[in-house]
One Martini backbone bead per residue (centre of mass of N, CA, C, O) as a GRO file, in nm:
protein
  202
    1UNK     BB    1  -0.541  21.930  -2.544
    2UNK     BB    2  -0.311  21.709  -2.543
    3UNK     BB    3   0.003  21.708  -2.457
    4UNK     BB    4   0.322  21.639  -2.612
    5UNK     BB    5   0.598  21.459  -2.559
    6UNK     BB    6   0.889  21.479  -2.580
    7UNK     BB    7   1.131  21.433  -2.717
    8UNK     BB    8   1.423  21.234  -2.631
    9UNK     BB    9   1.762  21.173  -2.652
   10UNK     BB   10   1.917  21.022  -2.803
   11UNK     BB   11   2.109  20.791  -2.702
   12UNK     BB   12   2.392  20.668  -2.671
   13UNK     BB   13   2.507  20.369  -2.770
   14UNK     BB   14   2.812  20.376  -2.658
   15UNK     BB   15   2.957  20.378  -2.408
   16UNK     BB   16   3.233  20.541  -2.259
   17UNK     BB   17   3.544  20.451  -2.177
   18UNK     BB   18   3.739  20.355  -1.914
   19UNK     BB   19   3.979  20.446  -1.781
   20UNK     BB   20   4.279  20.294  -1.704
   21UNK     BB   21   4.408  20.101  -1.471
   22UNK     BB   22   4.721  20.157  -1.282
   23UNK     BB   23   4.960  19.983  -1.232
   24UNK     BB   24   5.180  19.912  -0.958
   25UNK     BB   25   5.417  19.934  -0.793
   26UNK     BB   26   5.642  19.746  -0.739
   27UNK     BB   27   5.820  19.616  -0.455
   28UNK     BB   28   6.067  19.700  -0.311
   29UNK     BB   29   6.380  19.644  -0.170
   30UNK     BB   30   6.500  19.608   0.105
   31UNK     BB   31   6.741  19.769   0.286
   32UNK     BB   32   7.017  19.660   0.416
   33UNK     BB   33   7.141  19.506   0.693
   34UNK     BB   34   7.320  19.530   0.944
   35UNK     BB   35   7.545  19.329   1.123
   36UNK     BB   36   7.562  19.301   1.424
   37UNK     BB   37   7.769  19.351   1.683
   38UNK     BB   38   8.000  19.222   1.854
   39UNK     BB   39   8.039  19.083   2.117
   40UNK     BB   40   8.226  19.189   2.427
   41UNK     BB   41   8.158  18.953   2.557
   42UNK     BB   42   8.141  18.712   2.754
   43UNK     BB   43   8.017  18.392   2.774
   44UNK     BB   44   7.835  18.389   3.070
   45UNK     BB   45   7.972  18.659   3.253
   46UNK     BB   46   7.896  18.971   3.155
   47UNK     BB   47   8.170  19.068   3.092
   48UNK     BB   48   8.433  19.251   3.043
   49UNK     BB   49   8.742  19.220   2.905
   50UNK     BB   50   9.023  19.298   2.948
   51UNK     BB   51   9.277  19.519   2.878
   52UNK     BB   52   9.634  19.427   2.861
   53UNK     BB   53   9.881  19.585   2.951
   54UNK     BB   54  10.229  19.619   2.994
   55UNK     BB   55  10.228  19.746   3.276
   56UNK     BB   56  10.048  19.439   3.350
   57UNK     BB   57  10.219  19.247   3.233
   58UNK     BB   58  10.437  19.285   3.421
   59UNK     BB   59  10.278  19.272   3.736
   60UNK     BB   60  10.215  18.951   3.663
   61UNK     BB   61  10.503  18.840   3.654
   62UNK     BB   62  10.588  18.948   3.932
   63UNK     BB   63  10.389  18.813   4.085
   64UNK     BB   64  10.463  18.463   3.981
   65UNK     BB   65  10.734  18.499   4.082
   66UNK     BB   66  10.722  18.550   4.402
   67UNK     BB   67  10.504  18.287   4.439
   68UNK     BB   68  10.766  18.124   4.398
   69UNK     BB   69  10.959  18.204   4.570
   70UNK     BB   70  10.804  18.144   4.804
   71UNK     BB   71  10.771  17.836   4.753
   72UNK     BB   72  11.085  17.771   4.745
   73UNK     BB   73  11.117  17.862   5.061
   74UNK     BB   74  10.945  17.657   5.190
   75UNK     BB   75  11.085  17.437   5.128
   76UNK     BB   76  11.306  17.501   5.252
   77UNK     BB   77  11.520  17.534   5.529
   78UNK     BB   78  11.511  17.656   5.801
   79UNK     BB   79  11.678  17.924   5.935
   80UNK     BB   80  11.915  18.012   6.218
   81UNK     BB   81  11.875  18.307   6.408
   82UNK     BB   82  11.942  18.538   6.594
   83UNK     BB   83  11.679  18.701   6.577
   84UNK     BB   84  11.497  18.417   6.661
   85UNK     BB   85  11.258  18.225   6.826
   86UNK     BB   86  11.201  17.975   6.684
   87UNK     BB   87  11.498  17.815   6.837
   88UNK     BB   88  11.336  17.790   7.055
   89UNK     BB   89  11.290  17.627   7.318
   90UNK     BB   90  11.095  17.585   7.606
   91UNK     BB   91  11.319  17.575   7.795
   92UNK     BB   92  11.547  17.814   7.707
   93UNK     BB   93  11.798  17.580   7.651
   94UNK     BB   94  12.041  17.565   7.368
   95UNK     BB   95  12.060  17.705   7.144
   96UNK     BB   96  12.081  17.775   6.811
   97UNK     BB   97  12.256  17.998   6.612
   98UNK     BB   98  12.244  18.160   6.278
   99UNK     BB   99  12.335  18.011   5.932
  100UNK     BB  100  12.221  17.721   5.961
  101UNK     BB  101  12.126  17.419   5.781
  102UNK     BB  102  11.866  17.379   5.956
  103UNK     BB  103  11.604  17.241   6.111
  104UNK     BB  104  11.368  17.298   6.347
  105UNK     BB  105  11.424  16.981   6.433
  106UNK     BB  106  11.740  17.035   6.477
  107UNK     BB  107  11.692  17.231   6.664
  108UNK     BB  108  11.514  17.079   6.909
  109UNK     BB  109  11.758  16.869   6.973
  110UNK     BB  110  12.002  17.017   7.036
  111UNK     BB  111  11.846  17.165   7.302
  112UNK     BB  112  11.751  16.931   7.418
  113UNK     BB  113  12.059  16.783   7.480
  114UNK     BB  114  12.132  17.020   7.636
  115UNK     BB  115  11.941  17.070   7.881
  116UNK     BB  116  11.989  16.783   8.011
  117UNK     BB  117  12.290  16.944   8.136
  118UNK     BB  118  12.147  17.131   8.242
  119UNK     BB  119  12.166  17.417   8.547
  120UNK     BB  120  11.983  17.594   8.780
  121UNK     BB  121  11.925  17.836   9.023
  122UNK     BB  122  11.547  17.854   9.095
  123UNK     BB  123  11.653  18.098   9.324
  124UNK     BB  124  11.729  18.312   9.127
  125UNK     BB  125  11.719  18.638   9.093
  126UNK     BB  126  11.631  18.736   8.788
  127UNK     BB  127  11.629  18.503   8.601
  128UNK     BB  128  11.443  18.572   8.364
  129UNK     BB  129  11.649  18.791   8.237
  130UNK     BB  130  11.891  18.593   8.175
  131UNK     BB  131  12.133  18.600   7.823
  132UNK     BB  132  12.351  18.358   7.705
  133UNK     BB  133  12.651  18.347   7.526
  134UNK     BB  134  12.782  18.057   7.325
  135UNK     BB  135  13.098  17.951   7.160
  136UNK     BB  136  13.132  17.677   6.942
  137UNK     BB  137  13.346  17.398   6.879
  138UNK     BB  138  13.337  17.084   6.594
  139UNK     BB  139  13.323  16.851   6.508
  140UNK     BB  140  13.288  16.561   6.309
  141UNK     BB  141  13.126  16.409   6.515
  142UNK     BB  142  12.988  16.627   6.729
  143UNK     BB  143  13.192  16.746   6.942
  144UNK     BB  144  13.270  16.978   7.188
  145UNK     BB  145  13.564  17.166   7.252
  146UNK     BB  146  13.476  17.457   7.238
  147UNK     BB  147  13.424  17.776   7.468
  148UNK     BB  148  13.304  18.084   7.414
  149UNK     BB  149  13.242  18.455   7.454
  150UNK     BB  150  13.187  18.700   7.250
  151UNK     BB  151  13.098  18.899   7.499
  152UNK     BB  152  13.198  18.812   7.761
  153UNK     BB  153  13.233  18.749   8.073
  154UNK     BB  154  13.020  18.807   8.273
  155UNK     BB  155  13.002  19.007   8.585
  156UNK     BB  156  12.767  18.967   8.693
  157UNK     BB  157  12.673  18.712   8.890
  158UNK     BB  158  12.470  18.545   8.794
  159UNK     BB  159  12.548  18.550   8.481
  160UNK     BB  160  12.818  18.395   8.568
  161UNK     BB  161  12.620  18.120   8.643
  162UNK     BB  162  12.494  18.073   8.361
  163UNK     BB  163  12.762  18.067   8.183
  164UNK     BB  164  12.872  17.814   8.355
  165UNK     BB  165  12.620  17.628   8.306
  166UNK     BB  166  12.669  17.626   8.011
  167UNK     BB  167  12.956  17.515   7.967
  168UNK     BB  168  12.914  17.245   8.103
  169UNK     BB  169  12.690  17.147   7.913
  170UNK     BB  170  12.869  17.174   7.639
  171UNK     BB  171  13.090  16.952   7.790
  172UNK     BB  172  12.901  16.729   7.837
  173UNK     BB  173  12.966  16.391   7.732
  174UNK     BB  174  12.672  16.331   7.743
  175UNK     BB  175  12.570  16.578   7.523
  176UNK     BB  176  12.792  16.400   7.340
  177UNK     BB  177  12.666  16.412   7.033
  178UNK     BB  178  12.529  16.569   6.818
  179UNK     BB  179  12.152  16.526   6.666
  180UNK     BB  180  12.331  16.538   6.357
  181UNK     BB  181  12.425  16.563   6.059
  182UNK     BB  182  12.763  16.498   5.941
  183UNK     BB  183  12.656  16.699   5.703
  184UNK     BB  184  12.630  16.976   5.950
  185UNK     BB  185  12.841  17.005   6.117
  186UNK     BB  186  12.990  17.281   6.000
  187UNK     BB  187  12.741  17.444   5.993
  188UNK     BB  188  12.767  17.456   6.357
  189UNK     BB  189  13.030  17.567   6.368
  190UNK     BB  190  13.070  17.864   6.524
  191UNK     BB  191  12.828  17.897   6.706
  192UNK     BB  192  12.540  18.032   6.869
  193UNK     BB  193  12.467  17.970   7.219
  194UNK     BB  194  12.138  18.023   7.412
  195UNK     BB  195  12.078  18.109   7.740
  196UNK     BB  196  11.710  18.098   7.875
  197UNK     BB  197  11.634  18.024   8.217
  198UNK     BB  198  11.283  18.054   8.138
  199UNK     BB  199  11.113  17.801   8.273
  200UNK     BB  200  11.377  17.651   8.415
  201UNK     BB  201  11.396  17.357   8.605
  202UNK     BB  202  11.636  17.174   8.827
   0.00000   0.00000   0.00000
C-alpha cells in the first residue's frame, strides 16, 4: 500500500506584525564656537606693537626735546670761541675769539681785513711755532683805538717781533673800520685777536 502523506500544520492565516521602527534622534545643534581672539599685530606689518611704558615715554621725550634744542643750536650763529679753530683764517693772522655773537663769515671778514696790514719776516727761525693774543678796544664805528697784550709783551725776540707786527696791523687805519654791522661793534670790543704765522709769507 501507498503511504499516505501525513497532514502538514495548517499555516497560520495572518503573519504576526513587525515591531515599528524607532524614529531616529533629531540631530543637536551643534555647540557654540568661541569667536578667534583679535590679532595683535599691526595690520600689514607682521609685528607686534610695542607697549609703552612711563619711563620710555619719559626717555622719547627727552630725545625729541634734544633734536629740537639741536635744531634751534643749528639755527643760531656760531659763537667764536678761544679755543675753536673754526674762526681762524687760512692765512693764520687777525681771527678774534671770544664770546661774539659773529657768524663764521664775519669772523673770516675781519681776519681776512687783518690780514691785509700784517706782515712777517718769512725767513724767521721757528716762524711756525709763534702764536700771540692781542686785546683790542673798539669804537662804535668799528676803528681799532686800544691794543693790550693780556698775557704781557713776549719775552723771546722773534715772539716779540711778531707781537709788534700783530699791532701795527691791528692800529693801521688802512684796516679799519672793521667789516661787521655796526650792532655788533660791542660784542667784538674788548675780544682777543689771534696771531698764528703759520702759512703767512708776506
Amino acid at each position: 500500500q501507498t503511504p499516505q502523506q501525513q497532514p502538514q500544520p495548517q499555516q497560520q492565516a495572518a503573519a504576526q506584525p513587525a515591531p515599528p521602527t524607532p524614529t531616529p534622534p533629531l540631530p543637536l545643534p551643534p555647540p557654540p564656537v568661541p569667536p578667534p581672539p583679535q590679532p595683535s599685530q599691526q595690520a600689514g606689518t607682521g609685528q607686534t606693537p610695542p607697549v609703552q611704558r612711563p619711563a620710555e615715554r619719559s626717555t622719547s621725550v627727552q630725545n625729541t626735546l634734544d633734536r629740537l634744542r639741536a635744531a634751534q643750536q643749528q639755527q643760531e650763529p656760531p659763537r667764536a670761541r678761544a679755543s675753536s679753530a673754526a674762526g681762524r683764517p687760512a692765512s693764520g693772522g687777525g681771527s678774534p675769539t671770544g664770546n661774539a655773537l659773529l657768524s663764521q663769515g664775519e669772523i673770516r671778514g675781519v681776519a681776512d681785513r687783518i690780514s691785509e696790514c700784517w706782515s712777517v719776516d718769512a725767513g724767521m727761525l721757528g716762524l711756525d711755532q709763534i702764536v700771540v693774543d692781542l686785546q683790542v678796544d673798539i669804537d662804535a664805528g668799528g676803528t681799532i683805538r686800544n691794543v693790550r697784550a693780556p698775557r704781557g709783551v713776549p719775552s723771546d725776540p722773534r715772539a716779540r717781533a711778531v707781537f709788534e707786527s700783530a699791532r701795527r696791523a691791528l692800529l693801521d687805519p688802512k684796516c679799519s673800520p672793521l667789516p661787521i654791522p655796526r650792532e655788533k661793534m660791542q660784542t667784538l670790543n674788548n675780544s682777543i685777536f689771534r696771531f698764528n704765522p703759520r702759512g703767512l709769507i708776506r
